[in-house]
C-alpha distance (Angstrom), angle and dihedral (degrees) to the residues before:
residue distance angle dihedral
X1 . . .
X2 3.85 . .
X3 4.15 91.3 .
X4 3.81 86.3 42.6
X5 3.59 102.0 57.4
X6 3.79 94.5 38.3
X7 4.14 90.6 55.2
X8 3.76 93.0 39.9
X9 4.05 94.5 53.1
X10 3.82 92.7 40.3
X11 4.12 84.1 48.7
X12 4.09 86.7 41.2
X13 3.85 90.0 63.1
X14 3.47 98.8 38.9
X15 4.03 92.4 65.0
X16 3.66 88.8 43.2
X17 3.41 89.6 56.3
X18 3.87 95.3 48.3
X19 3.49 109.8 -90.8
X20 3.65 108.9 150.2
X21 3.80 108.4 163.9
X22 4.14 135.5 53.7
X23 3.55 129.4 176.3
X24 3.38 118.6 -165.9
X25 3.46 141.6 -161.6
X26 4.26 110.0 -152.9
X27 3.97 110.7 -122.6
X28 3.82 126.7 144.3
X29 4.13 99.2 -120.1
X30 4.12 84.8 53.0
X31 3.53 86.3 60.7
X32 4.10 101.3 103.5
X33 3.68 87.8 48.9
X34 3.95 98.3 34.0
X35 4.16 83.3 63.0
X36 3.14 100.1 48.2
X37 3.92 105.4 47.6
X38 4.11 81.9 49.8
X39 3.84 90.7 49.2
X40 3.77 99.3 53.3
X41 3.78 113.4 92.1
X42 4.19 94.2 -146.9
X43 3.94 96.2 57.2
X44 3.63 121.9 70.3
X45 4.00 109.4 -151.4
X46 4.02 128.2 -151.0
X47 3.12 128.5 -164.0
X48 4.02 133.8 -137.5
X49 3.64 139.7 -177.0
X50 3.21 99.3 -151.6
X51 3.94 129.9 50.4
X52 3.88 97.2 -150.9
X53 3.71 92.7 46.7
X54 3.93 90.7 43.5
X55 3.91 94.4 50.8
X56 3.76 85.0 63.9
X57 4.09 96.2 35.7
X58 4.10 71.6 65.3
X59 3.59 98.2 48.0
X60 3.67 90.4 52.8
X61 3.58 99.0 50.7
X62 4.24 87.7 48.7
X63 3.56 87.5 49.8
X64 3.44 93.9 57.3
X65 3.40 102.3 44.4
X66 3.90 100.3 22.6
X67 3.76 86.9 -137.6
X68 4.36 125.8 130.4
X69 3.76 97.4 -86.3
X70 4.12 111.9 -160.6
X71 3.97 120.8 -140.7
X72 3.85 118.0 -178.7
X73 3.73 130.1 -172.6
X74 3.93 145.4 164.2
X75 3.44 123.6 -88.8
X76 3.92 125.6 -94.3
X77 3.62 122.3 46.3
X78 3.86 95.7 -6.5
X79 3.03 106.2 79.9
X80 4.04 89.3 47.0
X81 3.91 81.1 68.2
X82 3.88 94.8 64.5
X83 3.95 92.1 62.3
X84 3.37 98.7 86.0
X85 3.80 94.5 52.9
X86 4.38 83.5 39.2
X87 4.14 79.5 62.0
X88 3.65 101.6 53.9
X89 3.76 87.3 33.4
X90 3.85 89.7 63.5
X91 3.45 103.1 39.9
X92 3.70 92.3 40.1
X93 4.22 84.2 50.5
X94 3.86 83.0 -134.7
X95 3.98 102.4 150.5
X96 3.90 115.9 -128.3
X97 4.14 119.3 169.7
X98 3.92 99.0 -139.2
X99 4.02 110.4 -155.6
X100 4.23 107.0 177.2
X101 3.73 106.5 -179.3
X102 4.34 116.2 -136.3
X103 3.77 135.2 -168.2
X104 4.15 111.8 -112.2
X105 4.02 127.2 -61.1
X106 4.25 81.1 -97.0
X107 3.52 98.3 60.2
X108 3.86 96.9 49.5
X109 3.81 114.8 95.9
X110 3.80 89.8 16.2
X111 3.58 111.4 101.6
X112 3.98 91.6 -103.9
X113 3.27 115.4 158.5
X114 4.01 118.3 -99.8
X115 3.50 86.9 13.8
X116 4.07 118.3 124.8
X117 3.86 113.1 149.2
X118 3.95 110.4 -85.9
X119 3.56 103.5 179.7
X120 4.16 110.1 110.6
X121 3.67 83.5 -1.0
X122 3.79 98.4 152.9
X123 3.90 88.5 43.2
X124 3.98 108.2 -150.0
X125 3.70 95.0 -21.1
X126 3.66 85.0 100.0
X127 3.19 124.5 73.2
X128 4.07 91.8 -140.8
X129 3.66 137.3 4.0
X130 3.50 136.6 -155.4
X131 4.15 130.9 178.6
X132 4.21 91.8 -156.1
X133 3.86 108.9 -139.8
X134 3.78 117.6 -100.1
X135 4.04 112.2 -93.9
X136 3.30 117.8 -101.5
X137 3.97 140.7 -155.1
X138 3.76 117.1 -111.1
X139 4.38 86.2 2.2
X140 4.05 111.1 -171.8
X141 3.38 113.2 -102.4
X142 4.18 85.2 -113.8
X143 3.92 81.2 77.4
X144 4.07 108.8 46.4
X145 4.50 76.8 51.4
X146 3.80 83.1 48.5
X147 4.28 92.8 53.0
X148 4.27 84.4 48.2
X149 3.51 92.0 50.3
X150 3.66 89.7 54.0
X151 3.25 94.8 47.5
X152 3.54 93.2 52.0
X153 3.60 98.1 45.3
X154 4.24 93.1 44.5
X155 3.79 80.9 58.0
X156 4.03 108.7 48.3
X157 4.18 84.2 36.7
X158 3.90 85.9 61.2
X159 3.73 93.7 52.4
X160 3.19 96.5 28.4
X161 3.88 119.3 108.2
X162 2.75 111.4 -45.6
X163 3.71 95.9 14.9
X164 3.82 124.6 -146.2
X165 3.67 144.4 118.9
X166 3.99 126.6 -37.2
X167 3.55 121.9 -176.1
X168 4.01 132.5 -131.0
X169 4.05 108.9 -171.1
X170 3.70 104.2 -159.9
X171 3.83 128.6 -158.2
X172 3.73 134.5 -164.4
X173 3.94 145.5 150.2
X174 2.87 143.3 -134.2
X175 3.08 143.4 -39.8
X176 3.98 84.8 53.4
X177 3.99 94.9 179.7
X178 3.85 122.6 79.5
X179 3.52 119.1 -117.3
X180 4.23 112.2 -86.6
X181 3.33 122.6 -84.3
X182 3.95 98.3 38.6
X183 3.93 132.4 176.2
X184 3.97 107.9 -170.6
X185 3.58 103.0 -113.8
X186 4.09 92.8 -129.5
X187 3.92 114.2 156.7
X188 3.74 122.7 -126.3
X189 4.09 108.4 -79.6
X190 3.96 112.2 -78.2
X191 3.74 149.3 137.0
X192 3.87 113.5 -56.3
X193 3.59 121.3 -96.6
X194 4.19 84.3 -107.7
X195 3.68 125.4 22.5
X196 3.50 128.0 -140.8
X197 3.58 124.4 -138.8
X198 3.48 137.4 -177.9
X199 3.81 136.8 178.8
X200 3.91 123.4 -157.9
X201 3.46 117.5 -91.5
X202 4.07 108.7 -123.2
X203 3.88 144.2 -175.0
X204 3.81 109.2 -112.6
X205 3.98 113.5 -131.4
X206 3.50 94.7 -97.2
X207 3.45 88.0 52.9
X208 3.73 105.3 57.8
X209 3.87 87.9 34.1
X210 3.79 93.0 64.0
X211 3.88 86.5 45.9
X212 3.88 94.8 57.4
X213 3.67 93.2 40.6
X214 3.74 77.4 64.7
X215 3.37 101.0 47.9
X216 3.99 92.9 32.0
X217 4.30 87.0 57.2
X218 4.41 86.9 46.1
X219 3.44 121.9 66.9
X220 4.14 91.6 175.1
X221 3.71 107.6 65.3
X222 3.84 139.0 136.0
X223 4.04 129.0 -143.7
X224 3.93 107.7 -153.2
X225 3.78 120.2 -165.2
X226 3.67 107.4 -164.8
X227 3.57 126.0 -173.3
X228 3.94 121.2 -45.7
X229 3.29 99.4 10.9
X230 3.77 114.9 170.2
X231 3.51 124.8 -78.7
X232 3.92 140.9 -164.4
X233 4.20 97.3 77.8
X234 3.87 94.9 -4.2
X235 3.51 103.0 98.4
X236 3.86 96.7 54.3
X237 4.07 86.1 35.5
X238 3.86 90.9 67.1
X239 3.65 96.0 30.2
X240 3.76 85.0 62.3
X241 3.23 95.9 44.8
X242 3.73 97.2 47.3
X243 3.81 90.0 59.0
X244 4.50 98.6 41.6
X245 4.39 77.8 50.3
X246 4.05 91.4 44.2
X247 3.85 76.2 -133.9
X248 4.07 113.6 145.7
X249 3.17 113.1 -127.0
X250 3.81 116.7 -140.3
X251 3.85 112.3 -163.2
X252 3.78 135.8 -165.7
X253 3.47 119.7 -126.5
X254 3.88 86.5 -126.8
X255 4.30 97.6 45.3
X256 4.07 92.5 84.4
X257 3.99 82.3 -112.5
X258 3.38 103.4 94.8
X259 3.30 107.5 56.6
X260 4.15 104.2 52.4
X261 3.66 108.3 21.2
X262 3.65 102.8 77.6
X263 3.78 102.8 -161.0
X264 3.55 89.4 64.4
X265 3.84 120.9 125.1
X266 3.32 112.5 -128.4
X267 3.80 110.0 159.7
X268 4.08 105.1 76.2
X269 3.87 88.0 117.1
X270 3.96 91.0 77.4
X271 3.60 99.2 29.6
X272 3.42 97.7 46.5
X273 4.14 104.0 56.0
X274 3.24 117.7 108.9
X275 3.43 126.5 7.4
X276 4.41 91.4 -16.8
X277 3.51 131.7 -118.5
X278 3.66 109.8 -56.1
X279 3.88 92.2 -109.3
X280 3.96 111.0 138.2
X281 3.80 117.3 -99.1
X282 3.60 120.6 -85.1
X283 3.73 120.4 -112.6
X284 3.60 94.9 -156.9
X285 4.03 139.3 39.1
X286 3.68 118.2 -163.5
X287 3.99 102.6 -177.0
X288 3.68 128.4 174.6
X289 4.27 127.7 -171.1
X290 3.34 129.5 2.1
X291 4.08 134.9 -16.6
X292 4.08 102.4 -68.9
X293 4.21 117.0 -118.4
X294 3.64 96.7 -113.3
X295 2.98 122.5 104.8
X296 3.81 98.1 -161.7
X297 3.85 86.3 47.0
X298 3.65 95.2 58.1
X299 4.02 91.7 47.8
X300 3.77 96.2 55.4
X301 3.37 93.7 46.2
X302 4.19 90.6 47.9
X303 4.42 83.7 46.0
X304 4.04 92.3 60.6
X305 3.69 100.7 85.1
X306 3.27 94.3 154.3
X307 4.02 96.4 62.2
X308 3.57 130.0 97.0
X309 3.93 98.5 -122.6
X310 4.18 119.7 -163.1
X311 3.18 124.1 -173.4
X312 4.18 119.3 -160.2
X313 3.45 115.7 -162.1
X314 4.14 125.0 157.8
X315 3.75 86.5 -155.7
X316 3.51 105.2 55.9
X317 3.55 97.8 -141.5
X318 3.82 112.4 131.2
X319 3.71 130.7 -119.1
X320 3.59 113.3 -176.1
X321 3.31 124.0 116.5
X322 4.08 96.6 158.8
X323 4.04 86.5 60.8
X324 3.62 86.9 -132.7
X325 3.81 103.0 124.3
X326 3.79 115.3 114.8
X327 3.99 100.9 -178.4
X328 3.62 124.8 17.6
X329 3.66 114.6 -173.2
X330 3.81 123.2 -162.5
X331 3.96 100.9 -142.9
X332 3.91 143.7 119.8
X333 3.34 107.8 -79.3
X334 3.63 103.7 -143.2
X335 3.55 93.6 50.2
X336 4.02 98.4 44.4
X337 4.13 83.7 55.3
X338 3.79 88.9 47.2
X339 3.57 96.9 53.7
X340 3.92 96.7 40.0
X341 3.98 85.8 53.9
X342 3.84 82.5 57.5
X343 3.42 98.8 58.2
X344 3.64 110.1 38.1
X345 3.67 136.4 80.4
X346 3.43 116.0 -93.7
X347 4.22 113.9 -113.7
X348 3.76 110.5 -157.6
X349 3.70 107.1 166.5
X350 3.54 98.6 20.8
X351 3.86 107.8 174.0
X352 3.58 95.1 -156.3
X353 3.94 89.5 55.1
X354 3.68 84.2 44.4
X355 3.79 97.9 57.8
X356 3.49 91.3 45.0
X357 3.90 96.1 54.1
X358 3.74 84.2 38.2
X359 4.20 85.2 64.9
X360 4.11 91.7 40.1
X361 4.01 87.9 53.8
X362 4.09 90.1 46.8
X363 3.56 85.9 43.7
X364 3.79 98.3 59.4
X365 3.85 95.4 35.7
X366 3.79 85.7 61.8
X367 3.42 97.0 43.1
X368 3.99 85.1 51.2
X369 3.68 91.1 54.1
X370 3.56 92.3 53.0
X371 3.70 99.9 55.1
X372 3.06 105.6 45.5
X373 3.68 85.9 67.9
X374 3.65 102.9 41.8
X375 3.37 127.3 100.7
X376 3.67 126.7 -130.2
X377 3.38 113.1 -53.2
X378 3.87 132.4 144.1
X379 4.06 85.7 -103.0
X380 3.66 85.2 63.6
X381 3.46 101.4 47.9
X382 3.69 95.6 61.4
X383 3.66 98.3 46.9
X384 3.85 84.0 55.1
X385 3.40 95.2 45.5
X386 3.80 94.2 53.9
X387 4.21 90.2 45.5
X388 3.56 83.5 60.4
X389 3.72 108.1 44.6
X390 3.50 113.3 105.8
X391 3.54 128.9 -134.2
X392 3.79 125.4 -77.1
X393 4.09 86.4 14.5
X394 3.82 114.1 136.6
X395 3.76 124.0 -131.4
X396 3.73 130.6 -160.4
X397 4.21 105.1 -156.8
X398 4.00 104.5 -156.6
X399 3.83 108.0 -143.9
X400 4.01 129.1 -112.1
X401 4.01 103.3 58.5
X402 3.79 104.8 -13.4
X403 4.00 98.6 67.4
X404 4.06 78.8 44.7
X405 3.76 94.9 53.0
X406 3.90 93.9 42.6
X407 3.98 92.7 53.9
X408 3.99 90.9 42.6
X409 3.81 89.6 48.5
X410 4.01 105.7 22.0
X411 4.11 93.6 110.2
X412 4.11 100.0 -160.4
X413 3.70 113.2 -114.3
X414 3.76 149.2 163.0
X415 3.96 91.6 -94.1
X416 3.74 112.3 101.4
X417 3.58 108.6 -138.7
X418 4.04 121.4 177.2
X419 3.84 100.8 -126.9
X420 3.58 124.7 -167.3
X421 4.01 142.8 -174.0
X422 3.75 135.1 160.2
X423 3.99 93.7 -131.1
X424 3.63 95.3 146.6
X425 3.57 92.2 98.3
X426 3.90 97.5 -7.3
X427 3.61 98.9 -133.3
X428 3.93 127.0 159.4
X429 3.67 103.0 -130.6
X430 3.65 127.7 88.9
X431 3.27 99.8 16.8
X432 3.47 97.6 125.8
X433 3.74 93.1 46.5
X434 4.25 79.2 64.3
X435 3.26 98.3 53.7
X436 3.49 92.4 51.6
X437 3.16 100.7 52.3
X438 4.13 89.3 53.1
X439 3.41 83.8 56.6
X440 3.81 93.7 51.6
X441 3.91 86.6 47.8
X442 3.56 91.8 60.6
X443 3.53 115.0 14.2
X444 3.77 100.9 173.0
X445 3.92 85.7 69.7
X446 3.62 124.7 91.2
X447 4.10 101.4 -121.7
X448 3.74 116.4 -167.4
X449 3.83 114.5 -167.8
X450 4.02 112.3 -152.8
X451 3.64 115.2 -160.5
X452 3.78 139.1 143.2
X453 3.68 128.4 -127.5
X454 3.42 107.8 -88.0
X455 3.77 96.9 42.7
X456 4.49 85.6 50.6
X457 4.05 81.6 54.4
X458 3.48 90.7 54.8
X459 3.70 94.5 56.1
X460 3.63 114.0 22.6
X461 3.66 99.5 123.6
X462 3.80 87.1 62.5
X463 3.91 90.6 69.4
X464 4.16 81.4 85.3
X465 3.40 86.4 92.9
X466 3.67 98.6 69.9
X467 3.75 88.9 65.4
X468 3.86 94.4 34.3
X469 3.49 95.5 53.5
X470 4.21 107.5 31.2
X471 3.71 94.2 -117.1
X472 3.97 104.5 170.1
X473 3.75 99.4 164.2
X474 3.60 99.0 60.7
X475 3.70 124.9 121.6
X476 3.78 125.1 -173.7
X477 3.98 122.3 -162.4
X478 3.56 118.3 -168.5
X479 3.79 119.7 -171.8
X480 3.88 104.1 -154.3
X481 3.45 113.2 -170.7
X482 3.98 91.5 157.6
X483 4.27 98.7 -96.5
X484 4.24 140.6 -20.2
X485 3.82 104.3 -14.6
X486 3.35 93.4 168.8
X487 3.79 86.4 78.0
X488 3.35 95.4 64.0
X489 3.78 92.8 73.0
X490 3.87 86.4 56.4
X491 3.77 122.5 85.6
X492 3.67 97.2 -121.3
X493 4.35 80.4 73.6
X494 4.29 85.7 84.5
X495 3.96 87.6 57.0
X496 3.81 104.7 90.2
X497 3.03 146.4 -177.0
X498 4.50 83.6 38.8
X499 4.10 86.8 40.2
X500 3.71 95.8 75.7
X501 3.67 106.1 26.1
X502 3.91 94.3 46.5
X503 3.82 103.9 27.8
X504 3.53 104.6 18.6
X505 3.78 102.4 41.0
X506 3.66 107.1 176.3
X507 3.67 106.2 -156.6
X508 4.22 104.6 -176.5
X509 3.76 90.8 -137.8
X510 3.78 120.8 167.1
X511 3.36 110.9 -147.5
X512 3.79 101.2 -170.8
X513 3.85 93.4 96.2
X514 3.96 90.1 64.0
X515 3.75 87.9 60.1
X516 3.78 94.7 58.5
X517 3.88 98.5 33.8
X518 4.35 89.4 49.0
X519 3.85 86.7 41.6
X520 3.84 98.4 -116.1
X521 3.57 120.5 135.1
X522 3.65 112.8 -112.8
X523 3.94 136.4 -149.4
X524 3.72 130.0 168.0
X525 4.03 114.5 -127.1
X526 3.64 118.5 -150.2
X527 3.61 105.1 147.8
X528 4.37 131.4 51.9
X529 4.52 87.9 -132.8
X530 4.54 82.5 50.8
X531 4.00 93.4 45.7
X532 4.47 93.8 47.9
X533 3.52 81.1 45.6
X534 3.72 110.3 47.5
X535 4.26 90.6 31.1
X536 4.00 86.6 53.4
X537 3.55 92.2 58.3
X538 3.98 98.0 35.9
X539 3.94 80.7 56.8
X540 3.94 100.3 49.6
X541 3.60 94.6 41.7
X542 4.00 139.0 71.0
X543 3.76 101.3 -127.9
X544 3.96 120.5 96.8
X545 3.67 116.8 -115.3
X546 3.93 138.2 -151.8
X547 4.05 105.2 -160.5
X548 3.79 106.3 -175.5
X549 4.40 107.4 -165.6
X550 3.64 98.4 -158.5
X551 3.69 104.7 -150.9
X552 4.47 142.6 167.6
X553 3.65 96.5 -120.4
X554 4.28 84.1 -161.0
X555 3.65 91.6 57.8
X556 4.03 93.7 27.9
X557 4.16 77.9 66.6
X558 3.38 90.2 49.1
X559 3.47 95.0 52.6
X560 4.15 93.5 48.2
X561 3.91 89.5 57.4
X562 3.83 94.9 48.0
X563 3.91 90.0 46.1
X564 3.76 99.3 42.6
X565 4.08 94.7 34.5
């Protein structure tokens, strides 16, 4: 009963603290712990096959509802299969509660089997570590405090600031089962053996008065939400402060911004290539979140050297690869952009904000023009696919070309849409595991998850969940043009024969056989009139879909540059 009572008091304080959510990945040394997260009442448990697909099933589900998210696995090589997700988790400061079970201190560095050392495993990817001590027969009381203090502290360090994942190794022997019959030995609901509090983090007056001064002295200035930006009252925080500053406000299709604050400019992709759109430089560069996805974006902004660029961020973790920023202040963001609106004087009328929304409205008139006479092309499919989201549906953006598409043809509007990437370190696996597990977060939603073939190969097995877990509102898009079309826009693409063997790789899979083996129904899109038609429905019913957009990804380039210019 040792094990027992050690997992079930550790588990104890981690619902009192707020945990809601584990996902677990089955293993026999897990077992003390794998009982009792599925015994407690106030934690709801999933289970996954698969510990790289789980990780981001977890991620997902954190994203969603930016609460500590726990996963737990075996020892050995499974918990080496969460570190991707533990990357992206930490540089996306998305907070996960890692908990890898290990055999005792004697086994280790014995040629056991299963037995690889755990302790520091994920290195500094983590944004805490902890090797829990061994359970123990008859423990002092001192010790069962000790396991609720680490509970509580593995849970405000994950949302802490910044947030992210911590990590709690946990040993045990044998026998790993309690004794038969067994009542979990949960106490009556209460507070948690520690509290956590936190205040909010705000600008002082002198502070935010220094800051409008700024913007007060600078008619031409720019707000830039990045990615993850804050949300709750953000969004309509900066849009009101974008229009009291006359500032545009340029907004990533992953900052929350976008997609609900319809005066947001969205279209800087196109208008910015090449050598920009004439405008004067700014003189000042509010920017909030993360670096933005475009490319374009990110060069303009690293060309004004002659701007005063600040960068707000609650986190304080920097993003700033140009070396441009001047001030970065470490404040709520909602309440910074509150205050500054406070102070300054209002700028209705502002021609500078009027010749930049003149550009944005040019921009998406064009852009109109040129789809509605282009064929089908995976371009095309996106902008469709974001006219016919409704509002208050989620969407997971797989990286490569699918988070480019959606920021080059994600027109800002009124309709809030929940959009999602894993841009932290941009990588192409999991990402269906994360949009799963937003749709598992909120299952009344309709999720779409938008990823391209190479990034659905990467992940396939992860499509378990839709059975696992019930999710009926799911929809999958897969743009298949046949292998990595993003490197076609790189230089390396004139270097054949080694361009399309090593870079390209075509790999002729059909990928209608993952529909019916993951339980997804599946149809093959080859036309724009086929894709409005079969997404509609997807979206308005209750049964999850596989839409595969079979596409040229030569000619679905050559389409992009005749539609963007």
């Amino acid at each position: 009963m040792t094990n027992t009572l050690w997992a079930e008091t550790f588990v104890d304080e981690l619902a009192r603290g707020g945990l809601q959510a584990v996902v677990i990945a089955p293993g026999s040394r897990s077992t003390p712990l794998t009982l009792a997260f599925a015994a407690h009442p106030a934690i709801r448990h999933y289970l996954h096959l698969d510990e790289r697909s789980a990780a981001f099933f977890a991620l997902g589900l954190a994203l969603a509802t930016t609460r500590p998210v726990a996963l737990l696995c075996t020892s050995g090589t499974a918990g080496a299969n969460y570190f991707p997700a533990i990357i992206e988790a930490r540089m996306s400061q998305v907070p996960l509660l890692v908990l890898t079970s290990d055999r005792p201190p004697e086994l280790r560095h014995s040629g056991a089997n299963q037995t690889i050392d755990q302790v520091k495993l994920y290195g500094d990817q983590v944004l805490w570590g902890v090797d829990v001590a061994l359970p123990e027969a008859d423990a002092p009381a001192v010790a069962l405090r000790n396991l609720r203090t680490l509970a509580a502290r593995a849970l405000a360090t994950a949302a802490g600031l910044p947030p992210g994942p911590v990590h709690l190794n946990f040993p045990f022997r044998k026998p790993l089962e309690p004794a038969l019959p067994h009542t979990p030995a949960f106490a009556p609901a209460g507070p948690p053996h520690t509290r956590t509090l936190r205040g909010q983090l705000l600008p002082t007056p002198n502070q935010i008065a220094e800051l409008a001064a700024l913007i007060n002295q600078h008619e031409r200035g720019l707000i830039v939400c990045g990615p993850r930006c804050e949300g709750g009252d953000f969004p309509a925080a900066v849009a009101a402060l974008a229009q009291t500053s006359g500032y545009p406000l340029l907004a990533d299709p992953l900052s929350g911004v976008r997609f609900g604050q319809a005066a947001a400019v969205g279209g800087y992709d196109t208008f910015l290539r090449g050598d920009g759109p004439g405008w004067p430089a700014p003189e000042v560069i509010l920017r909030f979140g993360h670096l933005p996805v475009s490319k374009w974006l990110n060069e303009y902004l690293a060309r004004q050297a002659d701007a005063r660029l600040v960068h707000v961020q609650a986190s304080g973790v920097w993003a700033d690869d140009s070396h441009r920023v001047d001030t970065f202040l470490q404040a709520d963001g909602a309440a910074t952009c509150r205050a500054l609106a406070a102070r300054l004087t209002p700028r209705p009328g502002s021609p500078w904000a009027a010749q930049v929304q003149a550009t944005e409205a040019a921009t998406w008139a064009a852009l109109d023009r040129g789809l509605a006479g282009a064929p089908f092309f995976d371009g095309a499919v996106v902008a469709d696919l974001l006219d016919l989201l409704p509002a208050g549906a989620q969407l997971l953006v797989g990286n490569s070309l699918p988070i480019r598409h959606v920021d080059q043809f994600g027109r800002p509007s009124g309709r809030e849409l929940h959009v999602y990437g894993n841009r932290g370190a941009s990588g192409i696996d999991g990402n269906l595991s994360t949009g799963l597990g937003l749709a598992a977060a909120a299952p009344q939603r309709p999720t779409v998850i938008l990823v391209g073939d190479i990034t659905f190969y990467h992940d396939m097995n992860g499509l378990l969940a839709v059975r696992q877990q019930q999710l009926r509102r799911v929809t999958v898009v897969l743009l298949n043009n046949n292998g990595g079309g993003i490197f076609r826009r790189l230089p390396i693409a004139g270097h054949e024969p080694p361009f399309t063997e090593l870079f390209l790789t075509p790999h002729g899979l059909d990928f209608a056989p993952a529909g019916q083996l993951y339980g997804l129904a599946y149809q093959r899109i080859t036309s724009r009139a086929a894709f409005r038609r079969h997404l509609a429905a997807s979206l308005a019913g209750h049964t999850p879909t596989l839409l595969e957009a079979q596409t040229d990804g030569a000619a679905d380039l050559v389409c992009l540059r005749e539609v963007v210019g």
